[in-house]
PATORNU-465618 format. One record per residue (C-alpha): x, y, z; chain. Coordinates in steps of 0.02 Angstrom, whole numbers, plus 32768, in hexadecimal, padded with zeros to 4 digits. Layout:
N
{{X, Y, Z}, 'A'} ...
***
This chain:
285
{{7D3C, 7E90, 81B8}, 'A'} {{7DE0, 7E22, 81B2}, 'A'} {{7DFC, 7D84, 8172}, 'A'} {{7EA7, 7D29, 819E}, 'A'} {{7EE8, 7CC6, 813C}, 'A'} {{7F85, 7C46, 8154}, 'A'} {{7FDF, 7C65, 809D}, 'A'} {{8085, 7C03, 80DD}, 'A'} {{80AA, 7BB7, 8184}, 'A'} {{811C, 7C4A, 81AF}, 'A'} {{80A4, 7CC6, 815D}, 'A'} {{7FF8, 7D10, 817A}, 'A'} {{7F84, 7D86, 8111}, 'A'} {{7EEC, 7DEA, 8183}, 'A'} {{7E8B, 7E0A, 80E4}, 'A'} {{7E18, 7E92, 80FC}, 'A'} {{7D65, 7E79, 80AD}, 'A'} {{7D48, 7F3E, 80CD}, 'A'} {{7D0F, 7F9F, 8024}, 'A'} {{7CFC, 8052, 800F}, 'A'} {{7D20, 80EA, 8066}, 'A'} {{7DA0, 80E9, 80AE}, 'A'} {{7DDF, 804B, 8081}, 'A'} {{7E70, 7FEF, 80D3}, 'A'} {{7EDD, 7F60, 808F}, 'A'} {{7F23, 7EB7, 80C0}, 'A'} {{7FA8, 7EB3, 8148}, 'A'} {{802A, 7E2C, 8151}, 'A'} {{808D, 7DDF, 81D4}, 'A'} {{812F, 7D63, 81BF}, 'A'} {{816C, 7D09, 8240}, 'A'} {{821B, 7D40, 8276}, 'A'} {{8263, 7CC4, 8309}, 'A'} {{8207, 7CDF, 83A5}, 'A'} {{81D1, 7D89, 8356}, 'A'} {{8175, 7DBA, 82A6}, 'A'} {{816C, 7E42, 8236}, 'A'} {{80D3, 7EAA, 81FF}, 'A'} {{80CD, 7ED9, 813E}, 'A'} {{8060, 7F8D, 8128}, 'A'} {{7FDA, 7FB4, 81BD}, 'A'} {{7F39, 7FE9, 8174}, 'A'} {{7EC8, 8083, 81AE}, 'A'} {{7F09, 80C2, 8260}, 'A'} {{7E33, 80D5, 827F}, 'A'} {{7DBD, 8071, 82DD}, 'A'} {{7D6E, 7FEA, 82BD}, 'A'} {{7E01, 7FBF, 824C}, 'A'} {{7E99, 7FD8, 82B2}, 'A'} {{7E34, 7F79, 834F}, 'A'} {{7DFF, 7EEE, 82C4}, 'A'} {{7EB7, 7EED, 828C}, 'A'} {{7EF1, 7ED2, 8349}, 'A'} {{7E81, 7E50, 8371}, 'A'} {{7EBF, 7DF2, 82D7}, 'A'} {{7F6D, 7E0B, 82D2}, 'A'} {{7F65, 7DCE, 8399}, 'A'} {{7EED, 7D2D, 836E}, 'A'} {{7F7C, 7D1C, 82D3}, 'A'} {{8007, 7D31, 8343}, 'A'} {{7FC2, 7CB7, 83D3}, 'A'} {{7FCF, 7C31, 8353}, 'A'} {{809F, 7C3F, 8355}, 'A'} {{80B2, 7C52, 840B}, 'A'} {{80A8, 7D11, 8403}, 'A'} {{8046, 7DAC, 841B}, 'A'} {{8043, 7E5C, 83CF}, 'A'} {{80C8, 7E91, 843C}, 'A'} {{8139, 7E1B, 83D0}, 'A'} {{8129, 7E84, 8346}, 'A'} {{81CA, 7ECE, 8343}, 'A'} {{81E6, 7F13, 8281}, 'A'} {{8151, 7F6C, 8206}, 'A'} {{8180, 7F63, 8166}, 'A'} {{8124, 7FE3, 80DE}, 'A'} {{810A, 7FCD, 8034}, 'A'} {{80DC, 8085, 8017}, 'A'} {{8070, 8109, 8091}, 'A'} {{7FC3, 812C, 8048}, 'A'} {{7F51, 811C, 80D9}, 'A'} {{7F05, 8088, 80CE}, 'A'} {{7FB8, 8035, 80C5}, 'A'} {{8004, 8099, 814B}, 'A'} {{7F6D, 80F1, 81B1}, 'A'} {{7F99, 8082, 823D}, 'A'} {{804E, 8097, 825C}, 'A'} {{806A, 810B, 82FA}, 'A'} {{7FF6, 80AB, 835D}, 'A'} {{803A, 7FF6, 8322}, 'A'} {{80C7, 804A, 832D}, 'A'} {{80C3, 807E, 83DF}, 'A'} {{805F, 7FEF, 842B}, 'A'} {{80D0, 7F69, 83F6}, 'A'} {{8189, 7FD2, 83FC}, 'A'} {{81A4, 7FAA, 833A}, 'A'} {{8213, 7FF1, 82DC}, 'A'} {{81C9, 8034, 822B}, 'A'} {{8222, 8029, 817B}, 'A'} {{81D8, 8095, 80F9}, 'A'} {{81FE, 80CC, 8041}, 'A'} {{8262, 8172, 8060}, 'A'} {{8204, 81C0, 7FD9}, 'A'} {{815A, 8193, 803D}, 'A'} {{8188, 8206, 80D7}, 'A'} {{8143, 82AE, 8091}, 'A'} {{808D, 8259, 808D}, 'A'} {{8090, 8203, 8114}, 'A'} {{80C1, 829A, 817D}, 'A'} {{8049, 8320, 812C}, 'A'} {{7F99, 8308, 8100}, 'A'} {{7F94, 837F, 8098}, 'A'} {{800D, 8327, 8017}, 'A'} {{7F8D, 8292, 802C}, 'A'} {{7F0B, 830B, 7FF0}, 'A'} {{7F75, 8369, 7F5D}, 'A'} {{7FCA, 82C9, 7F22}, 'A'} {{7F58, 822B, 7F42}, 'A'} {{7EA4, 8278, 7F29}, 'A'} {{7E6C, 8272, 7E6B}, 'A'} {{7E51, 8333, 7E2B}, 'A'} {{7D99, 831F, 7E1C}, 'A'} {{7D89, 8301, 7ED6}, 'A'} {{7DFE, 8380, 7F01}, 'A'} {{7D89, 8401, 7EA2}, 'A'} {{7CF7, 83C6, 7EF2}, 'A'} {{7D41, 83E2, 7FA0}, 'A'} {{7D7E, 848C, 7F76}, 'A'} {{7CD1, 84A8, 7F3B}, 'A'} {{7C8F, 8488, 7FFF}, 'A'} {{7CE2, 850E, 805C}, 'A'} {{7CD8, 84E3, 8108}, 'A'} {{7D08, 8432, 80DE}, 'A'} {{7DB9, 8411, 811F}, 'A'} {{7DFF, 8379, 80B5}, 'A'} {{7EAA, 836B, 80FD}, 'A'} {{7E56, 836F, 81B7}, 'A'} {{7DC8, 82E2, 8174}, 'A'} {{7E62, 827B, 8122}, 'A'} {{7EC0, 8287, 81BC}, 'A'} {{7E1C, 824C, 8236}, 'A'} {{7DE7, 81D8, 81C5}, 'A'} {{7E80, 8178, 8179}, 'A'} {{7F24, 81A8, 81DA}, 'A'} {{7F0B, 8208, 8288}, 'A'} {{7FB6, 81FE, 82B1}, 'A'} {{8026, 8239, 8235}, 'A'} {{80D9, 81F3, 8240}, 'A'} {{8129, 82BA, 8254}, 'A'} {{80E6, 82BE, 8300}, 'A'} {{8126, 8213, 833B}, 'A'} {{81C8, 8244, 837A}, 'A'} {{81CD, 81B2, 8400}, 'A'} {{81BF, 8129, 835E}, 'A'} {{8254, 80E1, 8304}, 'A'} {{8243, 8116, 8246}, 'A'} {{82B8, 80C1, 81C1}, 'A'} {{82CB, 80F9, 8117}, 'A'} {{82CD, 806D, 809A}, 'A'} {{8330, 809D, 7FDB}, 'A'} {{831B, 802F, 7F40}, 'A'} {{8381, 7F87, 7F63}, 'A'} {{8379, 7FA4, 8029}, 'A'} {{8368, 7EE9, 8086}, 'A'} {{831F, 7E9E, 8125}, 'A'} {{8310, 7E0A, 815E}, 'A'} {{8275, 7DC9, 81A5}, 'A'} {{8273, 7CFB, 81CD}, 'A'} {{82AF, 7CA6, 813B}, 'A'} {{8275, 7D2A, 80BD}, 'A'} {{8312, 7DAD, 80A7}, 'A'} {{82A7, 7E2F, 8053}, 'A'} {{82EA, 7EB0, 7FDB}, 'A'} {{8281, 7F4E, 7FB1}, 'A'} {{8270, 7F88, 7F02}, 'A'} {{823A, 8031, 7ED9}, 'A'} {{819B, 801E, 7E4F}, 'A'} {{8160, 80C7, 7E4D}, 'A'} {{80B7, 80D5, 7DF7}, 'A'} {{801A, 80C4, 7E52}, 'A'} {{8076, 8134, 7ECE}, 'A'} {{810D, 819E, 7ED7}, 'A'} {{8163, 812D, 7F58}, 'A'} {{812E, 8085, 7F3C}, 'A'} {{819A, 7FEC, 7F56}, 'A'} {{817E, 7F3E, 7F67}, 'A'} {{81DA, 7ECD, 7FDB}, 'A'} {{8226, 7E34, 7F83}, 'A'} {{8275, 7D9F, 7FCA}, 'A'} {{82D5, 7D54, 7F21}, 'A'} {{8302, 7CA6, 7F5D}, 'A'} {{8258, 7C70, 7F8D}, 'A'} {{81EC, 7CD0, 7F18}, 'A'} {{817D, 7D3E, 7F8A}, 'A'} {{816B, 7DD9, 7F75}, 'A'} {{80F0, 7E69, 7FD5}, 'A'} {{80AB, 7EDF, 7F38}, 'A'} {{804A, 7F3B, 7F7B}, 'A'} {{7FD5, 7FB4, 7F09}, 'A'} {{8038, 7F7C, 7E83}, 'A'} {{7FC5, 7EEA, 7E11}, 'A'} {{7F12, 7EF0, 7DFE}, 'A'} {{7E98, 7E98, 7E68}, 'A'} {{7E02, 7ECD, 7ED8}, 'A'} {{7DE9, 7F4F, 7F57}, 'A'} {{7E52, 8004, 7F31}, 'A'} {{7EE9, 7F9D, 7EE5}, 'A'} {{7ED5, 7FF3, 7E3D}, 'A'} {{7F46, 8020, 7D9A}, 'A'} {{7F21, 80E3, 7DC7}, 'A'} {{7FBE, 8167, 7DF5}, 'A'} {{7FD4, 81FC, 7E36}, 'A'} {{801B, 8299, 7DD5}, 'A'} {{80B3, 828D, 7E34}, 'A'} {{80ED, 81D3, 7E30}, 'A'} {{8137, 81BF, 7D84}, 'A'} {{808F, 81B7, 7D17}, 'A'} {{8055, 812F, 7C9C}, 'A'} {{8112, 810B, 7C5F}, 'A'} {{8165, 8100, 7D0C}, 'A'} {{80C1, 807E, 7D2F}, 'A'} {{80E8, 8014, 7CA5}, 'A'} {{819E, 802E, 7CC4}, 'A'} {{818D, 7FE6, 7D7A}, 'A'} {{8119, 7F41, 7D4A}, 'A'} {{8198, 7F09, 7CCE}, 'A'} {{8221, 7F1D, 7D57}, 'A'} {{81AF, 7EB3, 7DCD}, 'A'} {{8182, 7E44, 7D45}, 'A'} {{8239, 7E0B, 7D2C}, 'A'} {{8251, 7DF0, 7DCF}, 'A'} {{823C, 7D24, 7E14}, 'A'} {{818C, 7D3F, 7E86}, 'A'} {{8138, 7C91, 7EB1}, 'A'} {{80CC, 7CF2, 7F2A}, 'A'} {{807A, 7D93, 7F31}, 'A'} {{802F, 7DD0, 7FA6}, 'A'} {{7FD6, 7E77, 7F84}, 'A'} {{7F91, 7F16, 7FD7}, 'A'} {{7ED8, 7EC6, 7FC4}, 'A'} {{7E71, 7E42, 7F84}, 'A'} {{7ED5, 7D7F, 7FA0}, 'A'} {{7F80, 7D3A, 7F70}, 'A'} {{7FC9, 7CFE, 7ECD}, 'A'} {{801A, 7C87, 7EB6}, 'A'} {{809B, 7C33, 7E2E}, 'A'} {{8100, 7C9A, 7DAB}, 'A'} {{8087, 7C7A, 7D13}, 'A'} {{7FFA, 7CCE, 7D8D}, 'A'} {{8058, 7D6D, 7DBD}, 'A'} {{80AE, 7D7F, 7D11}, 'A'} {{7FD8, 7D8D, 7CEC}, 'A'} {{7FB4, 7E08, 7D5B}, 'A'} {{804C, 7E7D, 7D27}, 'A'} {{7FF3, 7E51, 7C72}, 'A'} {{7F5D, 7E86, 7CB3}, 'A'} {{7F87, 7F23, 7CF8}, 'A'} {{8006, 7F5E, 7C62}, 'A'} {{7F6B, 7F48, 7C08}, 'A'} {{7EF0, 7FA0, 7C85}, 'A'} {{7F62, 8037, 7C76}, 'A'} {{7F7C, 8034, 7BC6}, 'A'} {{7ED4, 8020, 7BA9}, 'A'} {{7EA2, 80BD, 7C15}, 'A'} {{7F3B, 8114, 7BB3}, 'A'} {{7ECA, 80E3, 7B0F}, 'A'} {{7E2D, 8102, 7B43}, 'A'} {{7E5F, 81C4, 7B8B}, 'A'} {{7EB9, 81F4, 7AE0}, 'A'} {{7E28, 81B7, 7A87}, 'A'} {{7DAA, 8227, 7AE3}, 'A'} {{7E36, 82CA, 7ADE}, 'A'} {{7E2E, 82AA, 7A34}, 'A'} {{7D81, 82BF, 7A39}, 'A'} {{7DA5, 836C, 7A68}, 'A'} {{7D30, 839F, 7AD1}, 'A'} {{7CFC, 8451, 7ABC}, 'A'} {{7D1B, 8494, 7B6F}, 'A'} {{7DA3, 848E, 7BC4}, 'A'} {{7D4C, 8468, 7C81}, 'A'} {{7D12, 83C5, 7C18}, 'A'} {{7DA5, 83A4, 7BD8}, 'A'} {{7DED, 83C4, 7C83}, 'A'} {{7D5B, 8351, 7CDA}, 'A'} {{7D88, 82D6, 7C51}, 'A'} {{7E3A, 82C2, 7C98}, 'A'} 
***
């Protein structure tokens, strides 16, 4: 279910080969001195937070170090299967955990997961099934403990140009709102590698779609041309492998400007189709 994968000598990707529901995403761990830093968690559910321990420790063992070493999670924004497994990483290890401040509210209530992450369509099919708690199956499912009720773990709250340092990588964290409200991707300038999270296309869930809430199609495209002016070498996203050199990544910003636009298109030309309902054009949406 995890693949490691040695991307530097100081830095490790467990690459999850999971698909489907619910998914989870790569995790990331830099080595920091006789410690090391975790980059987003994955789902806090079995068998991916076990998986994710197991690999993290064989990772670790390979620097002198186990899971207890783990002293800082770093997130690049709190949908579940980025952040499901906080609290108990969280609390096994003693780390402390940097977030976007604008992630908190999600990551605290399921039901903001379920108003703000789930696509309409599937929201109306769950209202549809009445006895069918979705904030109770996103919380069993994805993220059992939500970060509200862990009083006993250190939460920081990261702002747009916040830094940390973690080895030799001082990262900085940009805000790119877009594919959610709170997104950011942490950037170290002077060596080129970046974490991006859900930002760029590639496989898995790591996909040019938003939410209503995190700045639409224009604060999407407004975000990738921030990143893509920025000097990554290396970037290491929320699923699927690395990338690497600056012709590759300016690609994938390419890509995805275009895989939004192109949705953009594609919608207006089937509104202007005008369907003669309003639930279709509503389904259409």
């Amino acid at each position: 279910m995890i693949e490691t994968v040695t991307v530097e000598p100081d830095l490790v990707q467990l690459r999850t080969t999971r698909r489907g529901w619910p998914s989870s995403c790569n995790v990331y761990l830099v080595r920091d001195g006789d410690g090391a830093v975790m980059v987003d968690t994955g789902l806090g559910v079995e068998p991916d937070l076990g998986a994710l321990c197991d690999a993290a420790a064989g990772a670790l063992s390979s620097w002198g170090q186990s899971l207890g070493d783990v002293h800082t999670i770093l997130l690049t924004h709190t949908h579940t299967d980025h952040a499901g497994g906080t609290v108990p990483l969280a609390r096994r290890t003693g780390a402390t955990v940097r977030l976007p401040v604008r992630g908190w509210a999600q990551a605290a209530d399921p039901h903001w997961q379920v108003h703000h992450i789930l696509p309409p369509e599937v929201q109306r099919e769950l209202d549809a099934a009445r006895d069918f708690d979705v904030a109770a199956h996103m919380r069993a499912d994805t993220m059992p403990q939500l970060f509200a009720e862990a009083g006993d773990v250190d939460f920081r709250l990261v702002e747009d140009g916040d830094e940390f340092q973690a080895g030799r990588h001082r990262l900085r964290a940009y805000h790119l709102p877009g594919h959610d409200v709170a997104h950011i991707a942490w950037v170290d300038l002077d060596t080129g590698v970046a974490f991006t999270g859900d930002m760029l296309v590639a496989r898995g869930t790591s996909l040019p779609w938003y939410p209503p809430n995190a700045g639409g199609v224009g604060g999407y495209l407004d975000s990738l041309a921030r990143l893509g002016e920025l000097p990554v070498q290396l970037a290491c996203p929320g699923h699927n492998a690395v990338n690497r050199s600056r012709e590759t990544i300016a690609d994938l910003v390419r890509a995805t400007t275009d895989a939004v636009l192109d949705r953009d298109r594609r919608l207006l030309a089937a509104l202007l189709a005008a369907p003669s309902a309003f639930a279709a054009l509503d389904d259409l949406i």
